[in-house]
Structure formats: structure tokens, C-alpha cells
Biopython code that builds the backbone (N, CA, C, O; Angstrom):
import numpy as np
from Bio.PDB.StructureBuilder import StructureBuilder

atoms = [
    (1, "UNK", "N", (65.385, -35.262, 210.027)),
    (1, "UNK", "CA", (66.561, -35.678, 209.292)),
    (1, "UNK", "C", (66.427, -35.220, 207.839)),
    (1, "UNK", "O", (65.300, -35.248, 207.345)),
    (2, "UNK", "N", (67.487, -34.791, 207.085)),
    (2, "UNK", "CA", (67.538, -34.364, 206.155)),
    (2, "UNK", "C", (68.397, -35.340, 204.770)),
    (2, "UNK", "O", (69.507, -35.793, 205.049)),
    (3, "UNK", "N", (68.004, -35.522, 203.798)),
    (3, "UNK", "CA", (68.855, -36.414, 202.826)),
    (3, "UNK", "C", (69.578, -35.214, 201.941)),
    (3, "UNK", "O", (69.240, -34.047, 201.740)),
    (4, "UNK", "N", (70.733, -36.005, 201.492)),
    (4, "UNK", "CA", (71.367, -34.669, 200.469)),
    (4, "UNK", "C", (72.609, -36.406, 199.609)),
    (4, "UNK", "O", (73.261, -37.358, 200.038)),
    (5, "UNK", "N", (72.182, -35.724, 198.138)),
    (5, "UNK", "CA", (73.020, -36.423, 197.733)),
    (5, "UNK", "C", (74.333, -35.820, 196.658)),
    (5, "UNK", "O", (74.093, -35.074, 195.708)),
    (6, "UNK", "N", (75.967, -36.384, 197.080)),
    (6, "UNK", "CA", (77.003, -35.988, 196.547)),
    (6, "UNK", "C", (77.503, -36.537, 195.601)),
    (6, "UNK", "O", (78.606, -37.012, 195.873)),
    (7, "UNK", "N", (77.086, -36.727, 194.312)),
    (7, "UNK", "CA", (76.896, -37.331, 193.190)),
    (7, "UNK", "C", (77.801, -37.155, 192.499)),
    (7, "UNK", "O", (78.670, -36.322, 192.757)),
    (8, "UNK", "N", (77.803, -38.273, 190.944)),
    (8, "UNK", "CA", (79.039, -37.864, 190.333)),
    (8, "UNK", "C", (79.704, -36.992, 189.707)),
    (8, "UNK", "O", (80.886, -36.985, 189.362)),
    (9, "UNK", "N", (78.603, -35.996, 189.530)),
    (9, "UNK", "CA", (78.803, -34.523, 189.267)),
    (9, "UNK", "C", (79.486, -33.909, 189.996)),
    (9, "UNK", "O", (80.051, -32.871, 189.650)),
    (10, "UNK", "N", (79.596, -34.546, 191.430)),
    (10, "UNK", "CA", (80.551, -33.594, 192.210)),
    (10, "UNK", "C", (79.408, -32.240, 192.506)),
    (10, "UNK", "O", (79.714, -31.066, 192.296)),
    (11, "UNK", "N", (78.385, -32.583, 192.904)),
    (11, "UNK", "CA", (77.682, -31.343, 193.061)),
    (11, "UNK", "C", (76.885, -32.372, 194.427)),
    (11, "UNK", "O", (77.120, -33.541, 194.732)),
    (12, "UNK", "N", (75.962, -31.452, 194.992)),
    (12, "UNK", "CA", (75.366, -31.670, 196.478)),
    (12, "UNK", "C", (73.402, -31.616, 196.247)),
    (12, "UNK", "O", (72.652, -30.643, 196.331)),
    (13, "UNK", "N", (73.205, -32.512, 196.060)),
    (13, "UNK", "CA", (71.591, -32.762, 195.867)),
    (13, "UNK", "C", (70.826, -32.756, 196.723)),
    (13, "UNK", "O", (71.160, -33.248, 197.801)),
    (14, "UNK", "N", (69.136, -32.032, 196.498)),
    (14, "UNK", "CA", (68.554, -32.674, 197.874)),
    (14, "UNK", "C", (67.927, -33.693, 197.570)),
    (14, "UNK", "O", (67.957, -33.811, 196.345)),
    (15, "UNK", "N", (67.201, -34.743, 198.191)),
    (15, "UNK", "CA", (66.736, -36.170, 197.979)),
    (15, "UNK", "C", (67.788, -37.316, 198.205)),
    (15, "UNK", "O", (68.904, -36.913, 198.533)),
    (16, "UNK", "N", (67.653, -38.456, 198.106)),
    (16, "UNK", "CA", (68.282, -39.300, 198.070)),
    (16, "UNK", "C", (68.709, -39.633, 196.342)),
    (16, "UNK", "O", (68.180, -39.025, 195.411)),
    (17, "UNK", "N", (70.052, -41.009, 196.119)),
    (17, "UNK", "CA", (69.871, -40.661, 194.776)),
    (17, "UNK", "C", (69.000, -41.426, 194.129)),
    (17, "UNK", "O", (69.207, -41.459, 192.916)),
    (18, "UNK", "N", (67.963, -42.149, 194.562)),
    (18, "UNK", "CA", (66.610, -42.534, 193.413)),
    (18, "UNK", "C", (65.939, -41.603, 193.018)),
    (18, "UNK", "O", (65.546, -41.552, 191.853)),
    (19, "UNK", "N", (65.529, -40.178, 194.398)),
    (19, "UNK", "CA", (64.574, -38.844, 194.477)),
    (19, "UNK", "C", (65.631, -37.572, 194.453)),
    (19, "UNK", "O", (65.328, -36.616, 195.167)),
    (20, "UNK", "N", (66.362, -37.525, 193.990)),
    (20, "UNK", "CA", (66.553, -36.385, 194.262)),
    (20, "UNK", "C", (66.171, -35.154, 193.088)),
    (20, "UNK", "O", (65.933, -35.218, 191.882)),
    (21, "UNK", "N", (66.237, -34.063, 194.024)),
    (21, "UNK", "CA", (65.556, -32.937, 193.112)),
    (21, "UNK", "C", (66.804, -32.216, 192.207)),
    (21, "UNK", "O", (68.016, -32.391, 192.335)),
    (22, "UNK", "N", (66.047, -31.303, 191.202)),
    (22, "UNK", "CA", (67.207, -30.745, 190.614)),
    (22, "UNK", "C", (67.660, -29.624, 191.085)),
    (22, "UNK", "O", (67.995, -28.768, 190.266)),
    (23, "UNK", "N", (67.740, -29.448, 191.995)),
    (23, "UNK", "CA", (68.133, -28.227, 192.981)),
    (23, "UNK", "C", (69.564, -29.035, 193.652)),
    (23, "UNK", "O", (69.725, -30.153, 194.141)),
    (24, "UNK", "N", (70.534, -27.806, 193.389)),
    (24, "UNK", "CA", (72.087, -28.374, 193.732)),
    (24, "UNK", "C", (72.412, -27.099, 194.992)),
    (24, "UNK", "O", (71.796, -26.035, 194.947)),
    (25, "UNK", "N", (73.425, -27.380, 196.054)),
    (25, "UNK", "CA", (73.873, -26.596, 197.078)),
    (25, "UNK", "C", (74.756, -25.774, 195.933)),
    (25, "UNK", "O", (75.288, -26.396, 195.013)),
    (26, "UNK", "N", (74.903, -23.975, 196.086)),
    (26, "UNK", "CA", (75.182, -23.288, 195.282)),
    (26, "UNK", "C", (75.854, -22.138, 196.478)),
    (26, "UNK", "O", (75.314, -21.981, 197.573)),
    (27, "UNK", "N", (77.168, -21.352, 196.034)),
    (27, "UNK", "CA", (77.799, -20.758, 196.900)),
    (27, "UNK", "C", (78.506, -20.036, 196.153)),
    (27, "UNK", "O", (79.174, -20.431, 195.197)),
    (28, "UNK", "N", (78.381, -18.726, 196.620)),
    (28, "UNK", "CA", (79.251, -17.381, 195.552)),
    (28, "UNK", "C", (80.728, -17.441, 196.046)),
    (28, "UNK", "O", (81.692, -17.661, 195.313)),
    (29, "UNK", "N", (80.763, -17.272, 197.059)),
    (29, "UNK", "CA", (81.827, -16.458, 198.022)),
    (29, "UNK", "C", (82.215, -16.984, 199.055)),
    (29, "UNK", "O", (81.469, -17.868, 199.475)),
    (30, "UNK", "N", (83.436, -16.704, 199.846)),
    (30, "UNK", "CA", (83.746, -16.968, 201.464)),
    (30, "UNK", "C", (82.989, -15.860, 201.883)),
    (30, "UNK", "O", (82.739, -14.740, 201.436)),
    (31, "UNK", "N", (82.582, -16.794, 203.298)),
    (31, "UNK", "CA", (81.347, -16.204, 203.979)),
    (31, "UNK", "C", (79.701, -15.781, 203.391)),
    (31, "UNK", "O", (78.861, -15.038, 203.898)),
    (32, "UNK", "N", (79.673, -16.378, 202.455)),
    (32, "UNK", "CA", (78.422, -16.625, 201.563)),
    (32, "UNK", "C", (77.362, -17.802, 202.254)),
    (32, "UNK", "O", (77.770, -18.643, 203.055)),
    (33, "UNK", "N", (76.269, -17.730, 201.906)),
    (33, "UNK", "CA", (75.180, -18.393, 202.253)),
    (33, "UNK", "C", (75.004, -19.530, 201.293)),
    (33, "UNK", "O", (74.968, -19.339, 200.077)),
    (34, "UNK", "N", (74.893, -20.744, 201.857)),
    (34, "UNK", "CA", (74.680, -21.667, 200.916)),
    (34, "UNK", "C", (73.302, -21.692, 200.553)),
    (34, "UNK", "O", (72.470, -21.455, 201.429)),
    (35, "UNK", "N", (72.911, -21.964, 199.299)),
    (35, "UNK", "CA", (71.536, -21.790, 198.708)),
    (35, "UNK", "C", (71.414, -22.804, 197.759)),
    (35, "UNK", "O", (72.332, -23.311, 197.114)),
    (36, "UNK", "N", (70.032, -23.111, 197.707)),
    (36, "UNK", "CA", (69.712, -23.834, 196.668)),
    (36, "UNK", "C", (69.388, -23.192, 194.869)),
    (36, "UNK", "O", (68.638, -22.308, 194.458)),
    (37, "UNK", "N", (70.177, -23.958, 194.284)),
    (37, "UNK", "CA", (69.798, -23.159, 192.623)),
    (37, "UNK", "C", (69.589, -24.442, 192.127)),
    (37, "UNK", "O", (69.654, -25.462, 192.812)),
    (38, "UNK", "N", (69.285, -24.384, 190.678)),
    (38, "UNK", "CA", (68.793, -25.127, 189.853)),
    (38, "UNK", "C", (69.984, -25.530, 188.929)),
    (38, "UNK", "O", (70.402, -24.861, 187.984)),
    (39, "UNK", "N", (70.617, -27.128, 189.499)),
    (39, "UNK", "CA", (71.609, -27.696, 189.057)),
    (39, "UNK", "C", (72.204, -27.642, 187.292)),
    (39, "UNK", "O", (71.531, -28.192, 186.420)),
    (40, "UNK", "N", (72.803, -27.311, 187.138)),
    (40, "UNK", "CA", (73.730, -26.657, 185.571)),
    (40, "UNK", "C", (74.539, -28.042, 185.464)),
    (40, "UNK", "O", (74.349, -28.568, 184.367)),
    (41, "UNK", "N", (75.084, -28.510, 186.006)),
    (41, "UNK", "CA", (75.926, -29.052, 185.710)),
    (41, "UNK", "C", (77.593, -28.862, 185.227)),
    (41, "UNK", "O", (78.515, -29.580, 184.841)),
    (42, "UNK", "N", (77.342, -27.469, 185.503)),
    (42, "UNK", "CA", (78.663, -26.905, 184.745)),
    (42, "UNK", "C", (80.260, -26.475, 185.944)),
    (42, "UNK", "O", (81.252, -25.747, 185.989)),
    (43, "UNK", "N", (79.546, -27.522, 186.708)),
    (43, "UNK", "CA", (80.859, -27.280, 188.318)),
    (43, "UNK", "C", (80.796, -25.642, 188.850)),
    (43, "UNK", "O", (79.733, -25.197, 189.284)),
    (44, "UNK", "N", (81.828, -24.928, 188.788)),
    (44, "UNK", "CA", (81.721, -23.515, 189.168)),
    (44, "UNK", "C", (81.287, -23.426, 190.656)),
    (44, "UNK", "O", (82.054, -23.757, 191.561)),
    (45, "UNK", "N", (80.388, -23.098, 190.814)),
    (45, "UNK", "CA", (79.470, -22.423, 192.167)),
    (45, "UNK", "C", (79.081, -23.915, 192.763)),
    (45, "UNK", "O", (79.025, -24.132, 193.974)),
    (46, "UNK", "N", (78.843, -24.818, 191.849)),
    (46, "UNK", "CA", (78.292, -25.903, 192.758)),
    (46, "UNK", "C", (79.056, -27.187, 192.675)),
    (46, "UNK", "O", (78.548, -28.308, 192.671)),
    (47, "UNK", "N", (80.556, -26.855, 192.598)),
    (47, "UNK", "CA", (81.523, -27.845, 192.683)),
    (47, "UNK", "C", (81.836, -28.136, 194.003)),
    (47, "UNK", "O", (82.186, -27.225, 194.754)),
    (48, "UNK", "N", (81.751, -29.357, 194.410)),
    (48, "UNK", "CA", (82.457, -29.244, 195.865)),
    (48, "UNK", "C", (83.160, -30.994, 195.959)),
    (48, "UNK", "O", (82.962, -31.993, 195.267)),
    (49, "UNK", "N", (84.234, -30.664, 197.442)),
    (49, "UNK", "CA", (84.891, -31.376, 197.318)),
    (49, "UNK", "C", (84.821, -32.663, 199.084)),
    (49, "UNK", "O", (84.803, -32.037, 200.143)),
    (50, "UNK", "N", (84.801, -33.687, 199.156)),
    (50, "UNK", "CA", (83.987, -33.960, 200.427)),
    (50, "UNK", "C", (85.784, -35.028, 200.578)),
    (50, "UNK", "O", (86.341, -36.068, 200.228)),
    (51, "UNK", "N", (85.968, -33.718, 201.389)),
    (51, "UNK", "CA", (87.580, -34.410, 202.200)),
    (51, "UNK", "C", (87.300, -35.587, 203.134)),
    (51, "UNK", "O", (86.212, -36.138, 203.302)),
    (52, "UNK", "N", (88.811, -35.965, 203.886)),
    (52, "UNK", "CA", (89.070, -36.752, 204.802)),
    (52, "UNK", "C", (88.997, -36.452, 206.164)),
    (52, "UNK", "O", (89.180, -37.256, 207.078)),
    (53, "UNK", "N", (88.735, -35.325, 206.263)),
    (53, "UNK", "CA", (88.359, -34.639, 207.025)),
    (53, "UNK", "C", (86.294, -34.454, 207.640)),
    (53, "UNK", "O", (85.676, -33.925, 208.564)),
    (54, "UNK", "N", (85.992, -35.277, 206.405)),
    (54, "UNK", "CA", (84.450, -35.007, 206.388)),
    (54, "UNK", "C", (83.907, -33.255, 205.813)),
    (54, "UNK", "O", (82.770, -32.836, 205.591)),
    (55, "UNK", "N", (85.297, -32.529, 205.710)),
    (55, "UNK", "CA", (84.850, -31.602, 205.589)),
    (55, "UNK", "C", (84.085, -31.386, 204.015)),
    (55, "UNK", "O", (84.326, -32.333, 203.266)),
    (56, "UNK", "N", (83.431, -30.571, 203.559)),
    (56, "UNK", "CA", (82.733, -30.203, 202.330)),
    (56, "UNK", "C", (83.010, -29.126, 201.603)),
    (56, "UNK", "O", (82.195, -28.204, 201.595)),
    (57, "UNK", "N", (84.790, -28.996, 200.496)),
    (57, "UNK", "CA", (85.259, -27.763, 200.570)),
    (57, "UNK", "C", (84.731, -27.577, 199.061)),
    (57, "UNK", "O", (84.475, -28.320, 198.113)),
    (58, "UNK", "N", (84.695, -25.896, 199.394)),
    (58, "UNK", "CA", (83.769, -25.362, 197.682)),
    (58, "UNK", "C", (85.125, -24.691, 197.065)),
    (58, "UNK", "O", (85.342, -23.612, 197.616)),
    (59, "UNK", "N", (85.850, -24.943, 196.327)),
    (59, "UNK", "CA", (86.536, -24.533, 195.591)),
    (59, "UNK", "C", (86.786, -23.068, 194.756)),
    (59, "UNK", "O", (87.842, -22.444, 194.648)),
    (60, "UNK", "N", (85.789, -22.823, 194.346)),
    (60, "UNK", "CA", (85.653, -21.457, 193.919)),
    (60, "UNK", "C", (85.700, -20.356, 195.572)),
    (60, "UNK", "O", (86.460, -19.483, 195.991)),
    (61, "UNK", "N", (84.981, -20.738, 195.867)),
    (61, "UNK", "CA", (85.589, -19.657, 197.414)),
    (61, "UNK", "C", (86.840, -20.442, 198.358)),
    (61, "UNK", "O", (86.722, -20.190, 199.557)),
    (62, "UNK", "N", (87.500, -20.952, 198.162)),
    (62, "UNK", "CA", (88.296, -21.642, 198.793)),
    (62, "UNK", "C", (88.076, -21.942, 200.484)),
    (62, "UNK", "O", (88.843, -21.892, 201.446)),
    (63, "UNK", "N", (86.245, -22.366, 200.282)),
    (63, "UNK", "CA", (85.991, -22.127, 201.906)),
    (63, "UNK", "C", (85.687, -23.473, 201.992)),
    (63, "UNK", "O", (85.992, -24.221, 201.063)),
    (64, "UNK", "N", (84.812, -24.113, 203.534)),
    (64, "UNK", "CA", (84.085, -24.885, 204.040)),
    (64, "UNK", "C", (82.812, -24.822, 204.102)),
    (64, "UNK", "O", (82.477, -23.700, 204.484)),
    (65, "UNK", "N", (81.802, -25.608, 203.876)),
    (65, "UNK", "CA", (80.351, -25.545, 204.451)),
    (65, "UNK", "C", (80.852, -25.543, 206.122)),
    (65, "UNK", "O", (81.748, -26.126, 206.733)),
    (66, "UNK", "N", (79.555, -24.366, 206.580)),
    (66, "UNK", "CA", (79.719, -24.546, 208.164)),
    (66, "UNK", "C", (78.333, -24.410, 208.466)),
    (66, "UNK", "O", (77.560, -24.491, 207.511)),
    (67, "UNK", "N", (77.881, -24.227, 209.561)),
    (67, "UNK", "CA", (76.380, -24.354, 210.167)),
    (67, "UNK", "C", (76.540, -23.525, 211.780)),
    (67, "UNK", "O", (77.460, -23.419, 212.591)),
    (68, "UNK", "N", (75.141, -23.045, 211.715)),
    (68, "UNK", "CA", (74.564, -22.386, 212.908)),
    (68, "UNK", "C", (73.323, -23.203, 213.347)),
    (68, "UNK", "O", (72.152, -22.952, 213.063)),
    (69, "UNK", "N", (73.819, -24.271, 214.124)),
    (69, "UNK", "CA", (72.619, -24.700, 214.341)),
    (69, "UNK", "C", (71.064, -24.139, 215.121)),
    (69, "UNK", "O", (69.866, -24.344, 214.930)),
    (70, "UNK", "N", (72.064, -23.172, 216.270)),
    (70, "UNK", "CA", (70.625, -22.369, 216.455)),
    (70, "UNK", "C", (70.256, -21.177, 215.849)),
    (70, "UNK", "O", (69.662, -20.292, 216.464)),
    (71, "UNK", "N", (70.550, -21.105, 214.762)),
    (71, "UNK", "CA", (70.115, -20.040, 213.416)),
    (71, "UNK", "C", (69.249, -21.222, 212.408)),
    (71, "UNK", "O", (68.155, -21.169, 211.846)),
    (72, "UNK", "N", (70.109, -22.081, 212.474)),
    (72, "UNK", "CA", (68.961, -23.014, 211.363)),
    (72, "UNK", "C", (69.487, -22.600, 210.217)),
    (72, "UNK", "O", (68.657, -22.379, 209.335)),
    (73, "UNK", "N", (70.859, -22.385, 209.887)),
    (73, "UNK", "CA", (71.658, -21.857, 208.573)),
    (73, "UNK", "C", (72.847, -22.568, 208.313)),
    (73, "UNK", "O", (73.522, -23.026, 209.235)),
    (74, "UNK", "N", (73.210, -22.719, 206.908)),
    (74, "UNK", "CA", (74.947, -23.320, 206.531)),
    (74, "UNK", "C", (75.037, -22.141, 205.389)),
    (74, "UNK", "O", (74.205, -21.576, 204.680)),
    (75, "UNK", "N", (76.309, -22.060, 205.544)),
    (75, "UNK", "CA", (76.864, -20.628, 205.025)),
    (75, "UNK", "C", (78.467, -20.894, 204.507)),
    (75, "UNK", "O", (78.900, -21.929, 205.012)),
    (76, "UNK", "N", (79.258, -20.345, 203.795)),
    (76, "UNK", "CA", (81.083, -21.128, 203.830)),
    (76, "UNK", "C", (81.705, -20.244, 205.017)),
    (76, "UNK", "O", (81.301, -19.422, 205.840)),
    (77, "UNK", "N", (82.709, -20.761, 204.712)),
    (77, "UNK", "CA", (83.572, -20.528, 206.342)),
    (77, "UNK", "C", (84.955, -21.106, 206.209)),
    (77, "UNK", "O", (85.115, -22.143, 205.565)),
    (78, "UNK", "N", (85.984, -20.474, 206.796)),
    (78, "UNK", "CA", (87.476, -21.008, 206.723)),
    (78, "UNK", "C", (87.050, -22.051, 207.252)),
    (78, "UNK", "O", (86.317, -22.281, 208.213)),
    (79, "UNK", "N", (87.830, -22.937, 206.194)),
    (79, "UNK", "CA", (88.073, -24.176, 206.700)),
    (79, "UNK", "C", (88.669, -24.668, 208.174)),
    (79, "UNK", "O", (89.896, -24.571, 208.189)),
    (80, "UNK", "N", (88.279, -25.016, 209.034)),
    (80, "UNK", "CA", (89.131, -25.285, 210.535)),
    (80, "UNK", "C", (88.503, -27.217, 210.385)),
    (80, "UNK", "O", (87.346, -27.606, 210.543)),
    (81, "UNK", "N", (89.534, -27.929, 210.100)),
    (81, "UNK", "CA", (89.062, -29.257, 210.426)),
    (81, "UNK", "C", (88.949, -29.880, 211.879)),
    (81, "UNK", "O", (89.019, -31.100, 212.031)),
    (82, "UNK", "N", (88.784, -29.068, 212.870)),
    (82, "UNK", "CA", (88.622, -28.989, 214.540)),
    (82, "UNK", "C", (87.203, -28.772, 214.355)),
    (82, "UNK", "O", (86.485, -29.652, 214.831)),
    (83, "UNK", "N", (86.650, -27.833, 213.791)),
    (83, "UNK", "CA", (85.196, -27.399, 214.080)),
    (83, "UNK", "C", (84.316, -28.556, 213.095)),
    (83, "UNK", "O", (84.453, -28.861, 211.910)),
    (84, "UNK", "N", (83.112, -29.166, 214.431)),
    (84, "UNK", "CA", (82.471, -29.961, 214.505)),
    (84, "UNK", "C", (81.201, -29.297, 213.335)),
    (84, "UNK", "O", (80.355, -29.972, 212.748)),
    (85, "UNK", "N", (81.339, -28.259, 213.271)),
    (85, "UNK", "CA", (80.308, -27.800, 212.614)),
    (85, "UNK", "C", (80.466, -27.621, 211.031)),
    (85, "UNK", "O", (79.777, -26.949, 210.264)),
    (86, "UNK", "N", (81.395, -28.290, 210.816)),
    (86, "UNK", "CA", (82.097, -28.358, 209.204)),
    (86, "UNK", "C", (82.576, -30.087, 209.021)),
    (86, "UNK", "O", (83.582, -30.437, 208.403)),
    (87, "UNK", "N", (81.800, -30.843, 209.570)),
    (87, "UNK", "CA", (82.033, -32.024, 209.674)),
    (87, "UNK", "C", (80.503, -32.593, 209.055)),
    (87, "UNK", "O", (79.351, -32.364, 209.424)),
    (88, "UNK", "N", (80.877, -33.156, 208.312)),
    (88, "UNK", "CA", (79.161, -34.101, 207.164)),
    (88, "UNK", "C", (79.575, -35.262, 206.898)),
    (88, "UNK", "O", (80.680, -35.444, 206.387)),
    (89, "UNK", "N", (78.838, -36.133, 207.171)),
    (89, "UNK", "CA", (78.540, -37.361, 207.548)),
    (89, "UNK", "C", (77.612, -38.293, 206.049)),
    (89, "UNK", "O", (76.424, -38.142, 205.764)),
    (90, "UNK", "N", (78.195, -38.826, 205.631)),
    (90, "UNK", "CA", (77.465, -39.260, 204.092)),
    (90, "UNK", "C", (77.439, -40.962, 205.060)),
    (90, "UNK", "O", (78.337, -41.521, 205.689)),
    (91, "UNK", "N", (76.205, -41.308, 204.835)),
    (91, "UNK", "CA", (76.257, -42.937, 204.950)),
    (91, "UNK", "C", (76.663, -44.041, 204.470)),
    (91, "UNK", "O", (76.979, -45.128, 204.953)),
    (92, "UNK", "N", (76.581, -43.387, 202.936)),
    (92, "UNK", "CA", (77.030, -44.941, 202.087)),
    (92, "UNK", "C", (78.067, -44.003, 201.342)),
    (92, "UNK", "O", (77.515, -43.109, 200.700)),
    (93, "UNK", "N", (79.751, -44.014, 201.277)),
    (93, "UNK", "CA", (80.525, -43.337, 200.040)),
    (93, "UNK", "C", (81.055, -44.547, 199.402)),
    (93, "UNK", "O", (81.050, -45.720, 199.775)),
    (94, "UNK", "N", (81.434, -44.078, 198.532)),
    (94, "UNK", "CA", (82.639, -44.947, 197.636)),
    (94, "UNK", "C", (84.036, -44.217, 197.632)),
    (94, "UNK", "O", (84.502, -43.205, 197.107)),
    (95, "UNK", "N", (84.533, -45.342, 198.575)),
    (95, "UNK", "CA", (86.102, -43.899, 198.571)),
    (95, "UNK", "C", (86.737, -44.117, 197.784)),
    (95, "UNK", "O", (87.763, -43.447, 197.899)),
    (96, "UNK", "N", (86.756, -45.173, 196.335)),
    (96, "UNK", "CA", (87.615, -44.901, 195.717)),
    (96, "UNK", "C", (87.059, -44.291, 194.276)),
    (96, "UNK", "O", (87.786, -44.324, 193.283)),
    (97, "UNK", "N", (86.041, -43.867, 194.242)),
    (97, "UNK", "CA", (85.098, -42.457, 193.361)),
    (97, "UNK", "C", (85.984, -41.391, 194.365)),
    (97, "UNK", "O", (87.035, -40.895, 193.960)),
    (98, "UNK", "N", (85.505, -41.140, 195.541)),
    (98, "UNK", "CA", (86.034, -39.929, 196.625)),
    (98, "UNK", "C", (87.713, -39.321, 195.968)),
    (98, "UNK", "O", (88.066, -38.209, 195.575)),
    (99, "UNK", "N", (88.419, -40.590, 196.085)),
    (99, "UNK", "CA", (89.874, -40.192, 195.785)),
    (99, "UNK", "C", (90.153, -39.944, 194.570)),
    (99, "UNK", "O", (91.069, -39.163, 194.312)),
    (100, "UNK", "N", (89.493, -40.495, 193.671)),
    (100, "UNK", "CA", (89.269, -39.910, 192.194)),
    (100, "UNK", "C", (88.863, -38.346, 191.846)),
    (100, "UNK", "O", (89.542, -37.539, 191.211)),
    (101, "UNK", "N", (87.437, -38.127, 192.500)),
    (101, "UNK", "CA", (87.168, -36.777, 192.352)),
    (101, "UNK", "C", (88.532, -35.473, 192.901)),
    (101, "UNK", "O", (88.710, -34.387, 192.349)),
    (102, "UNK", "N", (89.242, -35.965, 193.981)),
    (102, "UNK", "CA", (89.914, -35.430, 195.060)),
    (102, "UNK", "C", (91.428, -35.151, 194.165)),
    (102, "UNK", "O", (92.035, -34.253, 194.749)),
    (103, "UNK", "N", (92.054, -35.548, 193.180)),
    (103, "UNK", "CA", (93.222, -35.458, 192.592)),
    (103, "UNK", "C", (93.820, -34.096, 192.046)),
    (103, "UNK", "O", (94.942, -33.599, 191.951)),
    (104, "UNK", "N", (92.344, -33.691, 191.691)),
    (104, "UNK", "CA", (92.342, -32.469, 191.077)),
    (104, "UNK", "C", (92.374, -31.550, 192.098)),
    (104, "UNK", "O", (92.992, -30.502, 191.910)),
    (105, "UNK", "N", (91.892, -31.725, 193.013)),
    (105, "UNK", "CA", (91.267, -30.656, 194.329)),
    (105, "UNK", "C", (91.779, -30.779, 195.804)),
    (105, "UNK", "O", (92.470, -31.744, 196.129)),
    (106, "UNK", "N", (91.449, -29.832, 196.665)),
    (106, "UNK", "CA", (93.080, -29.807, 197.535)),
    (106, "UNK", "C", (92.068, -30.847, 199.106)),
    (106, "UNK", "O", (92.679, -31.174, 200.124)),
]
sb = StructureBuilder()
sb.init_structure("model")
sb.init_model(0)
sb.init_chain("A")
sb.init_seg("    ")
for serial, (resi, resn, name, xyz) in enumerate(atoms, 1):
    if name == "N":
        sb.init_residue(resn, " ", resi, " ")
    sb.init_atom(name, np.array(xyz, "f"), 0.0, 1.0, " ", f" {name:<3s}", serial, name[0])
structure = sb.get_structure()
């Protein structure tokens, strides 16, 4: 199992949020590889937006996080809110932070 935290930065952490590291999920492009960089804080590349959909949309590429699970990879991807593989699961949100961040973003 993996922890990742979606903070008020609006950016995607790994750790939980007592541990988490300063390494943020980072994405150039549609059809780009999601990667870890060293969190800026400055939105751009590591802005993202965590719909009603569960989906996780990155704004600057106007894509989705998606996954290969038997590759062992997440990469962006047209958004399809059907595909199970663009669906993320946060345990504890605050949806009314969620709908706040979300006003600005589609």
C-alpha cells in the first residue's frame, strides 16, 4: 500500500500528512509520465485537481492521472470518468476544502 498526500497546496505528496516528503507528483504534458520532483510550491506542473469523479485532473495538460497496473506506471491520459484506472481513492477528504479548491478548476 502506498500513502500520498493532497494538500492545501493543491499539490500530491508522498507520505502521509505528519511524514510526508518534499517530493510532489509532477507532469509536463498529455500522455506524460507522472514523476516525482522536488515540491516548488508554485502550482504549474504540480497543480492538480481531485474531482467528483475521484478522478485526479492536472490542469496544465488538461489530462487525468491513469495507471498500468501490470507496467507498475501512472502517466496522464484523457480523462474518461468510466475508466477504473483514473479513479483515486483518498480516505479522509474535506469536501468542503475539495469544493473550494474546485471553483477555479473544471
Amino acid at each position: 500500500m502506498q500513502v500520498f498526500t493532497f494538500g492545501w497546496r493543491e499539490d500530491i505528496r508522498v507520505g502521509d500528512p505528519m511524514h510526508t516528503k518534499k517530493v510532489c507528483f509532477d507532469a509536463v504534458s498529455h500522455n506524460s509520465p507522472v514523476t516525482l520532483y522536488d515540491c516548488h510550491g508554485m502550482k504549474g506542473n504540480q497543480l492538480w485537481r481531485y474531482r467528483k469523479d475521484k478522478s485526479l485532473y492536472h490542469t496544465v495538460s488538461n489530462s487525468c492521472i491513469d495507471c498500468s497496473p501490470n507496467e507498475r506506471r501512472i502517466f496522464m491520459n484523457t480523462c474518461d470518468p468510466s475508466a477504473p484506472t483514473q479513479q483515486w481513492v483518498f480516505e479522509k477528504t474535506n469536501s468542503t476544502v475539495l469544493e473550494q479548491f474546485d471553483r477555479g478548476g473544471k
